[in-house]
C-alpha positions as CSV (number, residue, x, y, z in Angstrom):
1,X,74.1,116.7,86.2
2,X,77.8,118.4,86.0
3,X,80.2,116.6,87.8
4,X,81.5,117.4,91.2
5,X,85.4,117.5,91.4
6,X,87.6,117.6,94.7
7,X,91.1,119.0,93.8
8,X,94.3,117.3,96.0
9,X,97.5,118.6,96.4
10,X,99.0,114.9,96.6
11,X,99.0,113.5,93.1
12,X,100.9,110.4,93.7
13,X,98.5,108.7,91.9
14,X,98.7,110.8,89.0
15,X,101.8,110.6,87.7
16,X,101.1,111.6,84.2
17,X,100.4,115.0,85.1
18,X,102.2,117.2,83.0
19,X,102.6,114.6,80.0
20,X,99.0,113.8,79.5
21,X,97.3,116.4,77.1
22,X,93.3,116.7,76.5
23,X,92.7,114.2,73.5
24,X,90.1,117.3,72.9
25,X,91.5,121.0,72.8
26,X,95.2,119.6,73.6
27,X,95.7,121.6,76.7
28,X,97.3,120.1,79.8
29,X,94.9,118.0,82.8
30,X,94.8,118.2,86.3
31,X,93.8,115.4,88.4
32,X,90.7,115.1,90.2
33,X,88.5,113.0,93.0
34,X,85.0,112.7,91.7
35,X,82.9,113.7,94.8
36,X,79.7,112.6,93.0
37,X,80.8,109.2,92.4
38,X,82.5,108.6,96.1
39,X,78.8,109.3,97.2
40,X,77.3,106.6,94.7
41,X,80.2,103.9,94.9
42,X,81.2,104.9,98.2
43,X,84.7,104.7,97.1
44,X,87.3,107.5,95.6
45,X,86.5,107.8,91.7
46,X,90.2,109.0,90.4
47,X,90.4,111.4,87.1
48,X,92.5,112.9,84.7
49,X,90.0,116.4,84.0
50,X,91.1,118.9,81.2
51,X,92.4,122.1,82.8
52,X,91.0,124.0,80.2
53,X,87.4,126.1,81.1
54,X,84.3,125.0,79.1
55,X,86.3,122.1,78.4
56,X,84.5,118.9,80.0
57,X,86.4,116.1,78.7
58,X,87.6,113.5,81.2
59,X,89.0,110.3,81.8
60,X,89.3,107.2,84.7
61,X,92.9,107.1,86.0
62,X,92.6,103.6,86.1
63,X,91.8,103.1,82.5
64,X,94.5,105.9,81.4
65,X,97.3,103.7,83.7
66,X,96.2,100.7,82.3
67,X,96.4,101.7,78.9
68,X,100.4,103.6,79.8
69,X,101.5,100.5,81.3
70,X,100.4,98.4,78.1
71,X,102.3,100.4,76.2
72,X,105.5,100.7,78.2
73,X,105.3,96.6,77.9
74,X,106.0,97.2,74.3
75,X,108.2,99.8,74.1
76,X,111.8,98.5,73.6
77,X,115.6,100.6,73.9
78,X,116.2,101.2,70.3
79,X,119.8,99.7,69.2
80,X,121.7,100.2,72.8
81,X,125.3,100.0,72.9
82,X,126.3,99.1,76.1
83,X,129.8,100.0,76.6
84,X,128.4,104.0,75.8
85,X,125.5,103.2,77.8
86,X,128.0,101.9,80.8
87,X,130.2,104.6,80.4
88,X,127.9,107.3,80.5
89,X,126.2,105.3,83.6
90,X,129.0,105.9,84.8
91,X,129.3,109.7,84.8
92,X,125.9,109.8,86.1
93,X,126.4,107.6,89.1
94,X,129.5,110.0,90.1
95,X,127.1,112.5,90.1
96,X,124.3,110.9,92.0
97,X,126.8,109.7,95.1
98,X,128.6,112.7,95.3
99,X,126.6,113.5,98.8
100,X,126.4,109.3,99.4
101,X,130.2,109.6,99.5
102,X,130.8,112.8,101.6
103,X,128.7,111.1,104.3
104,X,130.5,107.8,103.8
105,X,133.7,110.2,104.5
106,X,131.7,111.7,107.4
107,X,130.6,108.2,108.8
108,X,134.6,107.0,108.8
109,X,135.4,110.1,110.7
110,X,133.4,109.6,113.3
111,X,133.8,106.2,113.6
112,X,137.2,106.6,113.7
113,X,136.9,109.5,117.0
114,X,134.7,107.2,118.5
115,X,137.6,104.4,118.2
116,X,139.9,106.5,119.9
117,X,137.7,107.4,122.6
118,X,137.1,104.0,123.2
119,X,140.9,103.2,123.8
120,X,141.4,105.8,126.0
121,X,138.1,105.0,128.0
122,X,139.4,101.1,128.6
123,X,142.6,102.5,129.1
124,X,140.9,104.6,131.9
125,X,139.0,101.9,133.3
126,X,142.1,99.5,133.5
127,X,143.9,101.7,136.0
128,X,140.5,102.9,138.1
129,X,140.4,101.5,141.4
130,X,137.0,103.4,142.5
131,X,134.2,100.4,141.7
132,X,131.6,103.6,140.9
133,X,134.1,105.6,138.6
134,X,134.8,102.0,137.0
135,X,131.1,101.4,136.5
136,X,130.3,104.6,134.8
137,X,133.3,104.5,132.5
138,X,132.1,100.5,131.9
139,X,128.8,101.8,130.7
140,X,130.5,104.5,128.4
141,X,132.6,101.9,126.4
142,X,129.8,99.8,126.0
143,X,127.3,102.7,124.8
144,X,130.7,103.4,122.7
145,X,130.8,100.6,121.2
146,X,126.8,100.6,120.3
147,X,127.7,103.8,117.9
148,X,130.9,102.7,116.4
149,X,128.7,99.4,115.3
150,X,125.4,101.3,114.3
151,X,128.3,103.5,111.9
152,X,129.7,100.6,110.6
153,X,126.7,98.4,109.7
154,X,125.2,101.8,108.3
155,X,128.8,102.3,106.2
156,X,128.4,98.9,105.0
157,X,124.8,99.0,103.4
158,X,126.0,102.2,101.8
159,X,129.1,100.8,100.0
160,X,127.0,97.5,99.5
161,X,124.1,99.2,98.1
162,X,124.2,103.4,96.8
163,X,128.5,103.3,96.4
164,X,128.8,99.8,94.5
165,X,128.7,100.8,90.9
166,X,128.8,97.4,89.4
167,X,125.5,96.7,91.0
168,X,124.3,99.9,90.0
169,X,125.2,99.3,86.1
170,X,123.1,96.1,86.0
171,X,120.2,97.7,87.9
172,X,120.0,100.6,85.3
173,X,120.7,98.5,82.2
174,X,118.1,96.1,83.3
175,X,116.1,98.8,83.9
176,X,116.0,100.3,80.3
177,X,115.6,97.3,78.6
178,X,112.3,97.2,80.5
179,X,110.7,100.7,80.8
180,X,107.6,99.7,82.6
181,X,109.5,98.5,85.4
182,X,112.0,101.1,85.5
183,X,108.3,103.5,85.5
184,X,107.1,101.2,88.7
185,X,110.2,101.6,90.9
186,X,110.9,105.0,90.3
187,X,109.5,108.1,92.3
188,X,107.2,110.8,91.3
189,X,109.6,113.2,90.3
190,X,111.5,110.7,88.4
191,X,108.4,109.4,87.2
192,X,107.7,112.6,85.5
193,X,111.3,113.0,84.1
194,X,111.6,109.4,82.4
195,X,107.4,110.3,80.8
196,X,109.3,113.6,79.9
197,X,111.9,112.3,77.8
198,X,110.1,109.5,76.2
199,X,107.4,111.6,75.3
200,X,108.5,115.1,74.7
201,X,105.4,116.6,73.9
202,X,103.2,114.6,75.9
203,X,100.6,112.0,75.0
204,X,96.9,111.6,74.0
205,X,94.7,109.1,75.5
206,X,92.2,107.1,73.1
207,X,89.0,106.7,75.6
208,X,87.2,104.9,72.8
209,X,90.4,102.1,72.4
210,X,91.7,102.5,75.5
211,X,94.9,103.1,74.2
212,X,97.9,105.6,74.7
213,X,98.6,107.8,71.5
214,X,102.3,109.9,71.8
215,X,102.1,113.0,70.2
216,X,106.4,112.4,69.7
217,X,108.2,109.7,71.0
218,X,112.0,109.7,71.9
219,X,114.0,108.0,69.0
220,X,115.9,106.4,71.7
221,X,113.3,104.0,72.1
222,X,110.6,102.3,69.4
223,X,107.5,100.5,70.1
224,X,106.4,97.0,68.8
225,X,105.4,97.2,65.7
226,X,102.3,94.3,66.0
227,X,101.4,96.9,68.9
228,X,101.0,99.9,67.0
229,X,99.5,97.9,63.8
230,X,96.8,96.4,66.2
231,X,95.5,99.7,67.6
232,X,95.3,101.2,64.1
233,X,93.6,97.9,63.0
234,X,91.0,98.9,65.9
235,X,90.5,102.6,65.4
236,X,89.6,102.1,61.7
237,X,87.4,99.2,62.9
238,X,89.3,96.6,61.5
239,X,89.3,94.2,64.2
240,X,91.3,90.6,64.2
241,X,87.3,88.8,63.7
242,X,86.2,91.0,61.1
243,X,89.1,90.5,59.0
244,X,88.7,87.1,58.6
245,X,85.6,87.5,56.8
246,X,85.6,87.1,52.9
247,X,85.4,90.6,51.5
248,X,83.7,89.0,48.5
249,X,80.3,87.9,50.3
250,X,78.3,90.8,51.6
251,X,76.3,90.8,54.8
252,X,72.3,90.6,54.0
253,X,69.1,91.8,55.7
254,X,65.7,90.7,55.1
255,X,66.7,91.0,51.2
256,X,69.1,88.5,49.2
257,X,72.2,89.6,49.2
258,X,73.3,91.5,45.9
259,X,76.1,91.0,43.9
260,X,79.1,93.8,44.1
261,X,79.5,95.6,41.1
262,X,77.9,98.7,40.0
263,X,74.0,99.4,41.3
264,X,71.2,102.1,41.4
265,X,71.5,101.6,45.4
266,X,74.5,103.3,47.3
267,X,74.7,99.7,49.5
268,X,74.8,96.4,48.6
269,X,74.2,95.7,51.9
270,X,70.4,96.1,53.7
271,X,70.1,98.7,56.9
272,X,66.8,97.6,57.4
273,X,66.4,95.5,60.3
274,X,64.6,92.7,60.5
275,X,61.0,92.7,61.5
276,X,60.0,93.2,65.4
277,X,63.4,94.3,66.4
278,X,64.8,98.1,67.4
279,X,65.8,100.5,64.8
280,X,68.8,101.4,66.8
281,X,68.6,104.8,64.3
282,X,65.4,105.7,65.4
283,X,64.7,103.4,68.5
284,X,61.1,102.6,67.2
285,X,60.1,98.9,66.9
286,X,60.0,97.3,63.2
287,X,56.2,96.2,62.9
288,X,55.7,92.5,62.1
289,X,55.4,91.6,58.1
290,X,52.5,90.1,57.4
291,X,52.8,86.6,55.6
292,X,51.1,85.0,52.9
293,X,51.4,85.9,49.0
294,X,52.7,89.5,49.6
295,X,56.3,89.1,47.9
296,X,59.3,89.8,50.4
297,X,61.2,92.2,48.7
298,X,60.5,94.6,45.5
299,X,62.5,92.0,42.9
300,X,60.4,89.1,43.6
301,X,56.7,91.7,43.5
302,X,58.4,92.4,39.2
303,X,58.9,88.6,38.9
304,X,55.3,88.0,40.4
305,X,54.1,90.7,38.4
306,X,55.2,89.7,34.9
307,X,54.4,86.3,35.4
């Protein structure tokens, strides 16, 4: 059965739109609500599905992030100088509270009109003698002095927080010493921007090793190097366990095992399983070998024979 996809405008949780490629034709993905498996699992089934038509290849979001994440956690700044770093942070957070500061200048403005306002209302309400008149104008300084307080608090964060450029140096150097968590707390758009210039050209995603595979990556940063040795270790099948076996002693079926120099045979090493098990080949059932005198393999039937 071909599988029933729901397109959604809202892709927040698929960031990697745009840098994710098809890991079979190369063309871009969309992203994708599995409608067949909400009715089985009775819960939203997240993809990343090749754009391309006839194309069918598709992936779990879940397993795609985990696999991004993993490799953000080993993805390092390659040799950062901070004082070019700081100043060019710098230049960049001019730009980014240009509009931060014309408010702030805004904010002071008002604040300041509101002060003077204020002055002249108790100034007005010192010399009324008419209790109503002195009521109203009462209420006015204190609503006055509700905005002039709101402004200031609201100035204060601003300066505290967006204006203060020492705190914002430390955020974004922390920040790109850790990518993943600079990936985390950004938004969307920003999101797509940071995949963009760490991976120019997008990525790949390894379903088989679960494992992210850039097509380029910014020389800006580098990734581990036990990182990137471990998934080629496991995509050539070279696992950690396998390894540590001796190269020297061959793995053996119902046969002994033979020695490792030059035979007749294109194996040293028996694909026949043992009896009453599963041919996984063929998926029909070994029969049983019978017992008795009958020699066990064709090497002991010669010595039998001879003898």
């Amino acid at each position: 059965m071909i599988a029933v996809y729901e397109q959604k405008l809202e892709k927040e949780w698929a960031p990697l739109l745009g840098t994710l490629k098809c890991p079979c034709c190369g063309h871009n993905v969309t992203a994708s609500i599995s409608t067949k498996m909400r009715k089985k699992y009775n819960r939203e089934v997240y993809y990343y599905v090749c754009a391309r038509k006839g194309c069918k290849c598709n992936n779990q979001v879940i397993y795609v992030h985990e696999a991004f994440n993993s490799y953000l956690s080993n993805t390092v700044v390659n040799d950062l100088d901070k004082k070019v770093f700081e100043s060019q942070l710098t230049k960049v957070f001019e730009g980014l509270t240009h509009e931060s500061k014309l408010d702030a200048q805004r904010m002071k403005t008002e604040a300041s009109k509101l002060t003077t306002q204020l002055k002249q209302m108790e100034a007005s309400w010192a010399i009324e003698l008419h209790p109503k008149k002195k009521d109203i104008l009462w209420n006015q300084i204190e609503e006055t002095e509700k905005k002039i307080n709101a402004i200031n608090k609201d100035f204060s964060n601003m300066e505290e927080s967006i204006l203060n450029l020492t705190n914002f140096l430390k955020y974004a150097i922390d920040l790109v010493y850790n990518p993943l968590e600079m990936w985390k707390v950004i938004n969307l758009g920003d999101k797509q921007r940071f995949q963009n210039l760490l991976f120019p050209k997008g990525i790949l995603f390894d379903k088989e090793n679960r494992y992210i595979e850039p097509l380029t990556v910014n020389q800006f940063f580098i990734i581990n190097p036990e990182f990137s040795t471990n998934y080629e270790r496991k995509k050539r099948g070279l696992s950690h366990e396998n390894m540590k076996k001796s190269p020297f002693v061959p793995g053996a079926g119902l046969e002994p095992a033979q020695p490792r120099w030059s035979q007749d045979f294109k194996s040293c090493v028996s694909t026949i399983p043992p009896s009453g098990q599963t041919n996984f080949i063929t998926k029909k059932k070994i029969p049983e070998r019978k017992t008795g005198l009958e020699p066990a393999t064709l090497t002991l039937a010669r010595l039998c024979s001879t003898n």
